[in-house]
C-alpha positions as CSV (number, residue, x, y, z in Angstrom):
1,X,59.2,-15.4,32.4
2,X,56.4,-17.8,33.8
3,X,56.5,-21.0,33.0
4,X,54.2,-22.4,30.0
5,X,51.3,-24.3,31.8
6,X,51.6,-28.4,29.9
7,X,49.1,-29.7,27.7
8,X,48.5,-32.3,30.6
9,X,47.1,-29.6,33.4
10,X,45.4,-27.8,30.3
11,X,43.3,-30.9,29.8
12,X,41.1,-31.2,32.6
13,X,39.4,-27.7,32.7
14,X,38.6,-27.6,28.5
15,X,34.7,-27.9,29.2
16,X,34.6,-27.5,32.8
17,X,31.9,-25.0,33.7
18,X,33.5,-23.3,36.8
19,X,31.2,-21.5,39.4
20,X,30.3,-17.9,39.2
21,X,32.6,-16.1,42.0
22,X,30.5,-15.5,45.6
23,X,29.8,-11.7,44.7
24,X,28.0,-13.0,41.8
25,X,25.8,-15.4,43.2
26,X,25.1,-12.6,45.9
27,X,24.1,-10.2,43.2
28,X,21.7,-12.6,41.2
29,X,19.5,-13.4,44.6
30,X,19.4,-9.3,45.4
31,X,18.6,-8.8,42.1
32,X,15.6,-6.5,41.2
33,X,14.2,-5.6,38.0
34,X,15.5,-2.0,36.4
35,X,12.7,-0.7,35.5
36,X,11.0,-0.6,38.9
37,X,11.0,2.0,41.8
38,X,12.8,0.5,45.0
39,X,12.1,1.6,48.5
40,X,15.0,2.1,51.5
41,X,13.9,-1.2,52.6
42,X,14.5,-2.8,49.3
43,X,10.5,-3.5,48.6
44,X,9.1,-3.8,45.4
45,X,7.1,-0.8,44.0
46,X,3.7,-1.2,46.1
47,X,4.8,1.1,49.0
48,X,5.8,3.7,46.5
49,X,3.4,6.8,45.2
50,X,3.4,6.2,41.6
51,X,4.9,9.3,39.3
52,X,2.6,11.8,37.7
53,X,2.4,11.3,33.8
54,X,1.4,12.7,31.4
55,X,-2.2,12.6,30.1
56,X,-2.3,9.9,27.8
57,X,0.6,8.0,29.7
58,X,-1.7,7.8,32.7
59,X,-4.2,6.6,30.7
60,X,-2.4,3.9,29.4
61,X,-1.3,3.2,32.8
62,X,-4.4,2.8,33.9
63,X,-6.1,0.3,31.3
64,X,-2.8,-1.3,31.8
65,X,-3.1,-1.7,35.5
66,X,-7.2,-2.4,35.7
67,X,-6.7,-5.3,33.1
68,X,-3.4,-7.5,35.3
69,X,-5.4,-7.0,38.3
70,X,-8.9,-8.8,36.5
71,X,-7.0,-11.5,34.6
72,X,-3.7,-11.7,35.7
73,X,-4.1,-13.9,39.4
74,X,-2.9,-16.7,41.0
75,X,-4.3,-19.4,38.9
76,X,-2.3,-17.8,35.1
77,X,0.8,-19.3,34.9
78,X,1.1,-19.3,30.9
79,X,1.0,-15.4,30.4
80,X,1.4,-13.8,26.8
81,X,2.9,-10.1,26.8
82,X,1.6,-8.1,23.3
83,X,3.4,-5.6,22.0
84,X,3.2,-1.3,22.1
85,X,3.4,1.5,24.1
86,X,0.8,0.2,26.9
87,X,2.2,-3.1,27.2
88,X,5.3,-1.8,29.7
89,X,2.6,-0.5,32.0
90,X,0.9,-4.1,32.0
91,X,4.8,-5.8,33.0
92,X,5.2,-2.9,35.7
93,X,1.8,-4.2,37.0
94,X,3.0,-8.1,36.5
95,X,5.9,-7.1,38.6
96,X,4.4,-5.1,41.5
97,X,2.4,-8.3,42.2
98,X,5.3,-9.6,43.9
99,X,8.3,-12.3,43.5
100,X,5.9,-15.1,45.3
101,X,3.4,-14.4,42.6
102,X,5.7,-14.5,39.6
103,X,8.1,-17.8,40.8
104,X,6.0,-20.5,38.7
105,X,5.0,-18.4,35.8
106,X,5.8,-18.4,32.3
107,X,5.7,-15.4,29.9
108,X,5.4,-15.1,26.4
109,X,5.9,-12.8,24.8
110,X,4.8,-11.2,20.9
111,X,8.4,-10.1,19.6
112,X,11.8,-8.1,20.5
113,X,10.2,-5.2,22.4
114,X,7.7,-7.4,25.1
115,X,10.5,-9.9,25.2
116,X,13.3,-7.5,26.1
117,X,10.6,-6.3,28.7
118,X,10.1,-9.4,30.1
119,X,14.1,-9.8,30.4
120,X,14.9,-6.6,31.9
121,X,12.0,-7.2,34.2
122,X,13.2,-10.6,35.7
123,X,10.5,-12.5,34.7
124,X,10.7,-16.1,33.2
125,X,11.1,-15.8,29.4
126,X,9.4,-18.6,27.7
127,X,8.5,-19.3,23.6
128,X,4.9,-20.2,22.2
129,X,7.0,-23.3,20.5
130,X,7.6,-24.5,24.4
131,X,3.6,-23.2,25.4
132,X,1.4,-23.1,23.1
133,X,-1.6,-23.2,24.9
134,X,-1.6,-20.0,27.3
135,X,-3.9,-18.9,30.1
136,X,-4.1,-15.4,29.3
137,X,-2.5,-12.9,26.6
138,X,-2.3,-9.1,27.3
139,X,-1.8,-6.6,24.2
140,X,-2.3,-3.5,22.8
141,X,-4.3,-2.3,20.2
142,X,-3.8,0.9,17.2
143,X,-7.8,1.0,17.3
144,X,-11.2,-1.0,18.4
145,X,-14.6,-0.4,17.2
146,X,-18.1,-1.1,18.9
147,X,-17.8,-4.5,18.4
148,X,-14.2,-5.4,20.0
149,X,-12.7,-6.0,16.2
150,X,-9.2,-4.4,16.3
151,X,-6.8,-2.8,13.8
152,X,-3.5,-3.9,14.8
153,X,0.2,-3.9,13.6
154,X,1.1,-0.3,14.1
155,X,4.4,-1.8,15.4
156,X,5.0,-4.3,12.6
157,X,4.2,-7.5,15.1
158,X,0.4,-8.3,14.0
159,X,1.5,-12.0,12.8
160,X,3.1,-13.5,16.3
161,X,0.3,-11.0,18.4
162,X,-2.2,-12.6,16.4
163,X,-0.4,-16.5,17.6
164,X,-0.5,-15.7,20.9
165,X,-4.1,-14.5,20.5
166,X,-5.4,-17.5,19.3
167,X,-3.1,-19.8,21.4
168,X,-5.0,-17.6,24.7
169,X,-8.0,-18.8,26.9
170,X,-8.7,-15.2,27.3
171,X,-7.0,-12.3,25.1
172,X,-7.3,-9.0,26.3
173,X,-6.7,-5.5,25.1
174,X,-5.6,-2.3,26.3
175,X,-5.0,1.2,25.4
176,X,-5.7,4.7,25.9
177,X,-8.9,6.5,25.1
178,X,-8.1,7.6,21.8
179,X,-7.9,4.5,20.4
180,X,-11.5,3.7,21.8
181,X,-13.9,4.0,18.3
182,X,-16.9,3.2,16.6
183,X,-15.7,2.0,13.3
184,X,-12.1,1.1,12.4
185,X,-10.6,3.5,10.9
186,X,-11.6,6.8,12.5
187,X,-8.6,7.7,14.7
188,X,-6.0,4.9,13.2
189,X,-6.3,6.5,9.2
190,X,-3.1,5.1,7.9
191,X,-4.6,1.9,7.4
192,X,-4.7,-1.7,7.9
193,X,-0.8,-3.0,8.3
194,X,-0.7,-6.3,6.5
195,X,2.2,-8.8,6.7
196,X,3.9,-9.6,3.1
197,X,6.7,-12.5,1.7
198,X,8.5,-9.6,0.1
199,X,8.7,-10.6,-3.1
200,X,5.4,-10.6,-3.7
201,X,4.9,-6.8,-2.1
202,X,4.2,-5.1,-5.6
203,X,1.4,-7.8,-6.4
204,X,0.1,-7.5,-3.3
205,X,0.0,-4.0,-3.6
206,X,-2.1,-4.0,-7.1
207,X,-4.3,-6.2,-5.9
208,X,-5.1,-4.3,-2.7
209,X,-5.4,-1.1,-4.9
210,X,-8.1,-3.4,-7.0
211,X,-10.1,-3.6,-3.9
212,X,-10.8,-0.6,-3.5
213,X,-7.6,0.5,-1.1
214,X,-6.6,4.5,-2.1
215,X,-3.1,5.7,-3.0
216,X,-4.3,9.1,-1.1
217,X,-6.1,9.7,1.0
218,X,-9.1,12.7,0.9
219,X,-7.3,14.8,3.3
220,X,-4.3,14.9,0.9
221,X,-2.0,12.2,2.8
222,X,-0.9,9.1,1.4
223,X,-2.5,6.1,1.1
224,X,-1.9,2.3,0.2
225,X,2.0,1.7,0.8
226,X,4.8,-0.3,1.6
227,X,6.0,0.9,5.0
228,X,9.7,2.6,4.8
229,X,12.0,2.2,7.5
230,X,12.7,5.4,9.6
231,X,16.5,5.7,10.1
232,X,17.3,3.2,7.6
233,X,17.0,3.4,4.0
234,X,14.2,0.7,2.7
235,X,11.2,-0.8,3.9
236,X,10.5,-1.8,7.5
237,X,11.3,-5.7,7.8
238,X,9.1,-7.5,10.5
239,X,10.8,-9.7,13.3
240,X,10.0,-12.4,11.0
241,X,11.9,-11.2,8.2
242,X,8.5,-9.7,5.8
243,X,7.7,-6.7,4.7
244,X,4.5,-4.2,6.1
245,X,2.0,-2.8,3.6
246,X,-0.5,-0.1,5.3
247,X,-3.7,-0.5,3.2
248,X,-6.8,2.1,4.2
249,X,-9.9,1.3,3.2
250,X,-13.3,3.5,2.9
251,X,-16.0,3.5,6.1
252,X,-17.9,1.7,4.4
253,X,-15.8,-1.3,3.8
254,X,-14.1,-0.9,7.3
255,X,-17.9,-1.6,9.3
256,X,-17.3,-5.0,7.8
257,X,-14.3,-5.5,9.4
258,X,-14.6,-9.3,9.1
259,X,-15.0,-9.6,5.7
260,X,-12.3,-7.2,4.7
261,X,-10.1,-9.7,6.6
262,X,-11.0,-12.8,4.9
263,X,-10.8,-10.6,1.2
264,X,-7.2,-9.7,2.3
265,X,-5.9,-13.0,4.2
266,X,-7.0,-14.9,1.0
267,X,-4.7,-12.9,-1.4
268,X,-1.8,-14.9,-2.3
269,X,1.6,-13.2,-0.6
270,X,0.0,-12.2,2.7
271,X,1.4,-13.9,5.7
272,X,-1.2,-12.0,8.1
273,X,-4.0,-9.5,8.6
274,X,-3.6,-5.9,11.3
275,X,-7.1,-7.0,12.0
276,X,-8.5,-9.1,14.8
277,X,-12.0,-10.1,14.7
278,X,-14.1,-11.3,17.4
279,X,-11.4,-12.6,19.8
280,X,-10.8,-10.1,22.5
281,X,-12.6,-11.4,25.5
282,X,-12.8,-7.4,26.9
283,X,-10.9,-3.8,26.0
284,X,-9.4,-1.8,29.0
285,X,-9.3,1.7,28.0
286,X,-7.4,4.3,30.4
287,X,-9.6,7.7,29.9
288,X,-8.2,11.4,31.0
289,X,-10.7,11.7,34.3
290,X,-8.6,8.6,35.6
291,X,-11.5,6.1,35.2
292,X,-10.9,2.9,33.1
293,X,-14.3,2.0,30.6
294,X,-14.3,-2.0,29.8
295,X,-15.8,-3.1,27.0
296,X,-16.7,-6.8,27.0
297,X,-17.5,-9.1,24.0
298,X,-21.2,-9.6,25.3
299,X,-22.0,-6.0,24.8
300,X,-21.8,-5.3,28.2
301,X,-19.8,-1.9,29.0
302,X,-18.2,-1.0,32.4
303,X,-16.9,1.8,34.2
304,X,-14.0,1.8,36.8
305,X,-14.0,5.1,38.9
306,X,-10.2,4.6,39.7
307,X,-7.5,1.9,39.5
308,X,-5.7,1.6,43.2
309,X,-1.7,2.4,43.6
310,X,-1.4,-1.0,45.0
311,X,-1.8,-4.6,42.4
312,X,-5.1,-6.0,43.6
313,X,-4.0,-10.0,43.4
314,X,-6.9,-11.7,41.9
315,X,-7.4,-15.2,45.0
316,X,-6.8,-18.3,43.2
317,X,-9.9,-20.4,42.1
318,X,-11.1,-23.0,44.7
319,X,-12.7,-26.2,43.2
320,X,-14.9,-27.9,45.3
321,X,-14.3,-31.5,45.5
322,X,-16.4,-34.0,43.9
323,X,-18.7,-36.5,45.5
């Protein structure tokens, strides 16, 4: 039997840290983040031809990838990453740019899914509590109308997309051409997803009926309702421990979108609002010919032909010193 080890040579190693093994150390330098394509040489994803998707999967690609290589350069180190089904395409992108590009940045990101992203991807994790005045913000949207308002929240994350929003020089949108509208509403019909302290969800509710929000809709679907969990019996609690109420609304009501969201951030219960208002800067949407139309907030309206395979690295802004 081997001799019990004394109290005495126990002593000095009860907090000592000790070094990670060699191999380990290796393996952290070499490493490369899981979600991206790897050459023979070991290169990042540039030199690679990127796979075929489907339609609207290339079109989120696309707005994804137009909208990094306008506002995500040299000079953004405080970066927020939004949350849904285009935002992995915008990491990929923040990625491809290269190791050089991504040593001194920050990233931020909206809730479990962009921060597991920005984990897996290798990037530098950081919290709006730490940086709360960010350079740039990236997200996606459930819908945007003529005038860059946006319904979002389809994903239960509208309150902390909406922080890192505000807490953004610039805030930027992407998403496919179907979410690309006229008046909220159109394409995203289940309704406006608004943030609740759950025990005051059935007021809330009334009170949103009272407004004129339907319990069915006129194709037969329901309406106003507390959003149930899928896979789990009860309603779907948000990363911040609330509940989601999806409250539609007639056209007419919806054209105002800025008004609905003052009537519905002012009832008592509701944390926060699925719609943003005049706050995007621009909207990137990825359409099926493989162009990318931009949307900005002064009207203007432009149209990429193509996005290249390759991140186009936006040169750092030279200021010219004073005399």
């Amino acid at each position: 039997m081997s001799p019990v080890p004394s109290s005495d040579s126990i002593a000095p190693l009860v907090g000592t840290i000790l070094p990670p093994p060699p191999s380990a150390l290796s393996a952290l330098r070499n490493f490369l983040p899981p979600s991206q394509p790897v050459t023979p040489g070991n290169q990042l994803p540039t030199s690679i031809p990127l796979p075929v998707l489907p339609a609207v999967e290339a079109a989120k690609r696309l707005a994804g990838y137009a909208a990094v290589d306008r506002h995500v350069g040299l000079d953004q180190k405080f970066i927020g990453i939004g949350s849904g089904s285009t935002v992995p395409y915008v990491v990929d992108r923040i990625v491809a740019q290269g190791k050089a590009a991504n040593r001194d940045r920050v990233f931020i990101p909206t809730g479990f899914q962009s921060k597991e992203l920005i984990i897996k991807a290798g990037l530098t994790l950081g919290d709006v509590d730490q940086y709360p005045d960010l350079d740039v913000t990236i997200d996606g949207a459930d819908e945007v109308d003529d005038e860059l308002n946006a319904i979002k929240g389809g994903g239960a994350c509208q309150l902390r997309e909406k922080v890192l929003a505000e807490a953004a020089k610039v805030w930027i949108m992407v998403a496919d051409y179907r979410k690309n509208s006229k008046v909220l509403g159109t394409t995203w019909t289940q309704g406006i997803p608004i943030e609740v302290a759950p025990f005051a969800y059935a007021k809330v509710l009334t009170n949103l009926a009272h407004m004129g929000s339907p319990s069915v809709l006129p194709n037969g679907k329901p309406g106003l309702s507390l959003r149930m969990g899928k896979m789990k019996a009860g309603p779907v609690v948000s990363d911040n421990g609330n509940f989601i109420i999806d409250a539609p609304f007639p056209p007419e009501m919806m054209e105002n979108a800025l008004e609905l969201l003052h009537r519905i951030k002012m009832l008592t219960g509701v944390v926060e609002v699925g719609l943003f208002c005049h706050m995007a800067k621009a909207a990137y949407f990825g359409n099926e010919d493989g162009s990318v139309s931009i949307r900005t907030a002064d009207g203007a309206v432009e149209k990429l032909a193509s996005v290249p395979d390759t991140p186009v690295l936006a040169i750092p802004t030279v200021h010219a010193p004073s005399s």
